[in-house]
Structures are given as structure tokens and as C-alpha cells.
N, C-alpha and C positions, 0 to 999 in steps of 0.2 A: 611629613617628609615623604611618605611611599603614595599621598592621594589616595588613600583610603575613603571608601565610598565619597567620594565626591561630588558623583553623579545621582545619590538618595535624594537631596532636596536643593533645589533651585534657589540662590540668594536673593533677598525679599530684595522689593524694587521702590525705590522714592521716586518721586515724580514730582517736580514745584511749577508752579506758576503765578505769574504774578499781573494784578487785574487791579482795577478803579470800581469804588463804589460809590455811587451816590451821596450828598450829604443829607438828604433826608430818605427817608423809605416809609412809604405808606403800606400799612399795614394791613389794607384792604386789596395791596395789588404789589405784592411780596415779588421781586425779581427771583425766582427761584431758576429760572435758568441761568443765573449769573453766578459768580461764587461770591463769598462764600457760602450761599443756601444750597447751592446745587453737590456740593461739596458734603451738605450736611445731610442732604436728603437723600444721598447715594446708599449711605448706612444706615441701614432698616435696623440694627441691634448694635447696641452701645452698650457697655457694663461700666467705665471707665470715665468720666471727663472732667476735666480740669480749666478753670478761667484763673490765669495769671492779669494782675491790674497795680495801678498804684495807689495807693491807701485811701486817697482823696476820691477816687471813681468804685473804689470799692465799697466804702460807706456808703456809698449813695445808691448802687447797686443793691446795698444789702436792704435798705428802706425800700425800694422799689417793690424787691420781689416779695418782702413781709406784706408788704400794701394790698398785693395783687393775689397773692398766694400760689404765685406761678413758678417758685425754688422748691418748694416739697411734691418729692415724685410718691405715685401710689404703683404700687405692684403687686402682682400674688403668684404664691407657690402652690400648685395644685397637681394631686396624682391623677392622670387620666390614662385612661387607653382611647387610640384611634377612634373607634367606636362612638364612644361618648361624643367626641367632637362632630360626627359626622350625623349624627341622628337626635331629636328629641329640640327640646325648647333651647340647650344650646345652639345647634346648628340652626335653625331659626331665627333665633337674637339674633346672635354673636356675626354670624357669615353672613347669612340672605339680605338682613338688614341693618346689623351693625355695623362696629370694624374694630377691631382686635386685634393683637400681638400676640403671639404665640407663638415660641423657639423650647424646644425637648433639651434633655437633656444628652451628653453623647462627646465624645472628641470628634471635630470633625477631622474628615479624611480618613478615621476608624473607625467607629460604631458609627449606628445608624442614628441621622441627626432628622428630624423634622421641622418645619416652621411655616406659619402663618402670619403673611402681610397681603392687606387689601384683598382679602378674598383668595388667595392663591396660597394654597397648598403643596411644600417643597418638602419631599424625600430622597433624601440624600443614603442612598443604601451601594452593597455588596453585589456581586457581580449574581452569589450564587439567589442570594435573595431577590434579584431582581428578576431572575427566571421564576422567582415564583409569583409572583404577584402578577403576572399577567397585566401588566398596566404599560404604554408607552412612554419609552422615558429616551434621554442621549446621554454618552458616556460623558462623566467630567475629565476636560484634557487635568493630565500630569505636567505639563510644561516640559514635555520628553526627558521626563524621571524615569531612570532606569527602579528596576527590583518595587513598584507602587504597582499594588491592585488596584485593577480597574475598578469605578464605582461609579453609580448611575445616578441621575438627576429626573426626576419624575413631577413635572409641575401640572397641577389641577386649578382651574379658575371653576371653584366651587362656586362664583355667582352667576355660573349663565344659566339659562333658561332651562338647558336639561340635566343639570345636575340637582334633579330631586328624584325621591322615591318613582321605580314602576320605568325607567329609563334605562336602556340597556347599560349606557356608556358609568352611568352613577350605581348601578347595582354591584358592578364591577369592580367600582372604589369599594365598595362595603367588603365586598367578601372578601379583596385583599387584607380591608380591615379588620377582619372576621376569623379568617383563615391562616392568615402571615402574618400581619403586624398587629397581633395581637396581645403583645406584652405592657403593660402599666407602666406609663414611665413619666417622671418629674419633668414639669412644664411650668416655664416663666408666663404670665399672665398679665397683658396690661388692655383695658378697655381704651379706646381714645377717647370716646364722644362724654362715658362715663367711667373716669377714673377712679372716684372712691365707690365702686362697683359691689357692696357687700349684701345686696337683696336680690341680686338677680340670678340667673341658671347655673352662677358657677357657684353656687351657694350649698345646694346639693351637695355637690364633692369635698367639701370641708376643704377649701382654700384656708392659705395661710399667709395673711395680708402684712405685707411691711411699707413703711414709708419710710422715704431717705431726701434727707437733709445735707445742705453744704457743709462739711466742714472745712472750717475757716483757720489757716494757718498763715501770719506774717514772717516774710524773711526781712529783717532790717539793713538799710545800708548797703543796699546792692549796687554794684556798677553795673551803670546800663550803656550797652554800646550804642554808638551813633545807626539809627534808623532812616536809610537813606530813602529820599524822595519818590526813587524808583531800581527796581531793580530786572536787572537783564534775566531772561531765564537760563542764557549762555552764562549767566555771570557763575558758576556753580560754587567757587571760594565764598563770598560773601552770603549764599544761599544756606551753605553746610555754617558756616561762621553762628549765623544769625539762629540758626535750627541747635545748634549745640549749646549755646546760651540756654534758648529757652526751654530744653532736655532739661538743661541743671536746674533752673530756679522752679521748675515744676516737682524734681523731687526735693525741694529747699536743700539744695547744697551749699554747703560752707563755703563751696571755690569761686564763688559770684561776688563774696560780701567784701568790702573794702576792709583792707588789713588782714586778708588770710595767709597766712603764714604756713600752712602747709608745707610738709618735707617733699623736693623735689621729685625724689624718689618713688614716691606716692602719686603725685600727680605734678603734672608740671602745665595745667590749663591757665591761660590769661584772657580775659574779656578781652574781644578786639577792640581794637582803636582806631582814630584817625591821625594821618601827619602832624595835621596842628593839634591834635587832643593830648595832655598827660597821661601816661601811664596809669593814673586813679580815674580818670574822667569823672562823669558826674552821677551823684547816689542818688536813690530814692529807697525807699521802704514799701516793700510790693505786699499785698495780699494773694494767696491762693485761695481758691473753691474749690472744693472736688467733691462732686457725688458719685457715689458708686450703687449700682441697682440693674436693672432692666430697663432702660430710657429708649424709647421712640425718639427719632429723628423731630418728631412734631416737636416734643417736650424740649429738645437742642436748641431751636430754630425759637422758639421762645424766650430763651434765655439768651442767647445774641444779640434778639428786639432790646429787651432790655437793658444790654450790656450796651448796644452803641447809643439808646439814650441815657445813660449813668456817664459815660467817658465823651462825650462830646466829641472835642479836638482832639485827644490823649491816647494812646495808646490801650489795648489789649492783646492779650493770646487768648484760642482756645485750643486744648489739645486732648481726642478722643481715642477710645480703643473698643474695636469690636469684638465678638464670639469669635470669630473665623478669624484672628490674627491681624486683622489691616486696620489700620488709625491713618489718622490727619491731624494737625496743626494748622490755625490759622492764625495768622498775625495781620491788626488793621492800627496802620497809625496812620491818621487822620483819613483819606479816600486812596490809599494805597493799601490794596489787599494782598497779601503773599499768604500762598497755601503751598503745602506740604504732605502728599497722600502717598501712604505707604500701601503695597499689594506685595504682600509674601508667595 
């Protein structure tokens, strides 16, 4: 009523677009600048995702990736300090000549958050902390949020040539790591090249290795609304229409299944329809997948391969959530792509 802090946090932003994709994709020469890969590979850290299907492309999905073994994610929890990662047979594996995931623990936009993709070393710190570290960093905009401390962004490409020992610019990284960010703190841990990673330098530190698995949940007798051919990006009714459906059957709500009888008062949602379609339209019996872990975009962008050879002609969604608050949804029925990228 009185606009009470209003201007603390900025309303998160959807953005859709909608694109054609191939009917075959080779696998040797991945369109990743096109979506939906481009879309997947934006999100270096996923904890969340979900592949909605219908029952007939899900079975076959589910054979796929028992075949392949490319459904069971591997991950590890491990306490380290800065330190550790920047010196010794870690930093040698893992940076110079591996590549590794690695996100700290922290709220982001509060504590101090760290992470490692492709070599590139991101600290996300306090205005006061960042006077101390002596390192170059740029402030992260607020999106002109009143009453937000400011907070810096300090990226290191730990794989070039002078980031080793006896370097002025690398001794620098150390002492900050030495000096200031010298606190122990919980790290998510995934190797790419080697995933079930339990002999090598992170071994030392007594990681705590978990693997996750889809769990598989059927919603029965869903109405599914008409998926049109094409849709306008101007068109935003049919966009939010099509996006609030697939909200619901992702947390298996009851308000999608034909004959729910729900008290108005409660909810008073109805599947869209078409002029000539019934009020019931047509049902099908959907499967969900959801894994939940520490998933590289690699490990995504696998499970898509697979999902559009499981559903051929048929429909899918997939719908993700990262550390820092922003997801996507993608829906492809048949070579019509629609995507849905949320930025808080």
C-alpha cells in the first residue's frame, strides 16, 4: 500500500524466444550457437533440472541412458581453502591441464562466493574485502537498487602463461590467498574429462563423493494443450499460457489432470485450448525426471542428445535452475524450439 522498499530488489526478468532446429544433429559438430545448446551452455552451474515427456519417449529415454550411462551425475563435496586450489598437484591436474567445476559455498550478492569454469577463477567479494586483496576486479552493477552494497567481481584466467610460481602478477593471487581469503570453505567439485575422480589430488582432502540419479515421477491423464507450429515472440499470451502449463506438470500438479475438480476458490486454472478443441482436449500420461546435484552444462547438453533421439517427432520440456537464481525452460515439439530464460 505505502511502496515499501520497492526499490531493494529489481523484478526478475523472462525473456522467450522462439527458433527451428534441425531434424538431425550430429554429434561431432553440436550447433551450440543456436539454442537450445546455447541456452544450455550459458549456465556454467545448475543444482535443479527437470525433463517433462510422454510415457512412450520416456521409456525409451530411460533405456538410452541405462545403456550409455550418461543419467548418473558424479560430484564431490570437499573443504578447501583458496590455497589448496592454487598451489601443489591440485593446481597442476585440475587448472593447467585439466578442467574442473568448482562453485564455494555462500549466498550470492552476501557472502563471499567463488567459482571455477574453464580455467577462470571468479570472486565475487565486499567492497571492504576487496581493498584488501590487492587484486583488479569491476564493481557488479545493482540494476540501480537503492540501499545494495556494492560488491566486486575479480576474474583470474589461471591458465595463461604467467600464472605460475616466481610471477609477479600470480604471487599476488597467493598472498591474497594467504593473507584475506584465507578461510576453509565448502566446495562443490565435478571433474569433466574425469567424473568418477576418486584417485586423484582431490583425494588428499577427503572429498565426499555423491552420485544422483533421475528420479522418475508419472502424472497420469494430463490435458495437454495445443502446441502451435510457431509462435510469435510478440505473441506474449500464448508464451506465458504455454510456460504456466509446463510450471505445473513439472511440480506434478493436480490442476493439469483431466477431472480435477478443485474448489474455485483455490485455484480457478484451466489448460488453454483451442476454438475447435473441448474444454477436455486431449490426455496423455507424462513422465518427469529430475536430478538434483551439481550438473555442468556438459552433463545437460548430453541429456538433450539423448532426449531428442528417445522423442523423435514428440514433444519434450526441459526446465533448469541455477546457484545465482536464473533458470530456463525449453520446449521442442518436433523442429520448433521455444525457450524461456529467466535473469533475476
Amino acid at each position: 500500500m505505502f511502496l515499501l522498499n520497492k526499490d531493494e530488489k529489481s523484478p526478475p526478468k523472462c525473456y522467450f524466444t522462439s527458433s527451428s532446429l534441425a531434424a538431425y544433429i550430429d554429434h561431432a559438430q553440436i550447433p551450440r550457437k543456436k539454442k537450445p545448446f546455447s541456452t544450455i551452455l550459458a549456465h556454467t552451474f545448475t543444482h535443479t533440472l527437470d525433463i517433462a515427456l510422454p510415457n512412450p519417449s520416456a521409456e525409451t529415454l530411460q533405456k538410452v541412458l541405462s545403456n550409455a550411462k550418461d543419467g548418473t551425475l558424479h560430484f564431490a563435496k570437499v573443504y578447501l581453502k583458496l590455497e589448496d586450489i592454487l598451489t601443489g598437484d591440485f593446481f597442476n591436474a585440475y587448472i593447467k591441464t585439466g578442467n574442473i567445476l568448482m562453485l564455494s559455498e555462500g549466498r550470492p550478492g552476501v557472502d563471499p562466493v567463488f567459482s571455477l569454469s574453464d580455467g577462470i577463477l571468479r570472486l565475487e567479494i565486499d567492497r571492504p574485502t576487496f581493498e584488501r586483496v590487492g587484486l583488479e576486479g569491476k564493481p557488479i552493477p545493482s540494476a540501480g537498487r537503492k540501499h545494495i552494497k556494492v560488491r566486486y567481481a575479480v576474474e583470474l584466467n589461471l591458465r595463461l602463461p604467467s600464472m605460475v610460481r616466481g610471477k609477479p602478477g600470480f604471487e599476488r593471487v597467493l598472498w591474497a590467498a594467504r593473507n584475506v581469503l584465507n578461510h576453509s570453505l565448502a566446495w562443490v567439485f565435478c571433474n569433466l574429462r574425469e567424473p568418477n575422480d576418486s584417485a586423484g589430488p582431490i583425494a588428499q582432502h577427503q572429498p565426499v563423493w555423491k552420485t544422483s540419479q533421475p528420479q522418475v515421477e508419472t502424472l497420469r491423464n494430463v490435458l495437454i494443450p495445443p502446441f502451435p507450429d510457431h509462435v510469435s515472440e510478440n505473441d506474449h499470451e500464448t508464451a506465458e499460457e504455454l510456460l504456466e502449463w509446463l510450471s505445473l506438470v513439472n511440480i506434478l500438479s493436480p490442476r493439469v489432470q483431466k477431472g480435477d475438480n478443485v474448489d474455485p476458490a483455490i485455484s480457478r486454472y484451466e489448460v488453454p485450448t483451442t476454438s475447435n478443441e473441448s474444454a477436455e482436449g486431449s490426455t496423455r500420461d507424462l513422465v518427469r525426471l529430475r536430478w538434483r546435484g551439481f550438473m555442468p552444462s556438459a552433463f545437460i547438453e548430453k541429456l538433450l542428445l539423448a532426449t531428442l533421439k528417445s522423442v523423435g517427432e514428440d514433444w519434450y520440456a526441459i526446465a533448469a535452475r541455477s546457484f545465482d537464481g536464473q533458470a530456463y525452460t525449453i520446449l521442442q515439439n518436433g523442429s520448433h524450439t521455444m525457450t524461456w530464460e529467466y535473469q533475476g
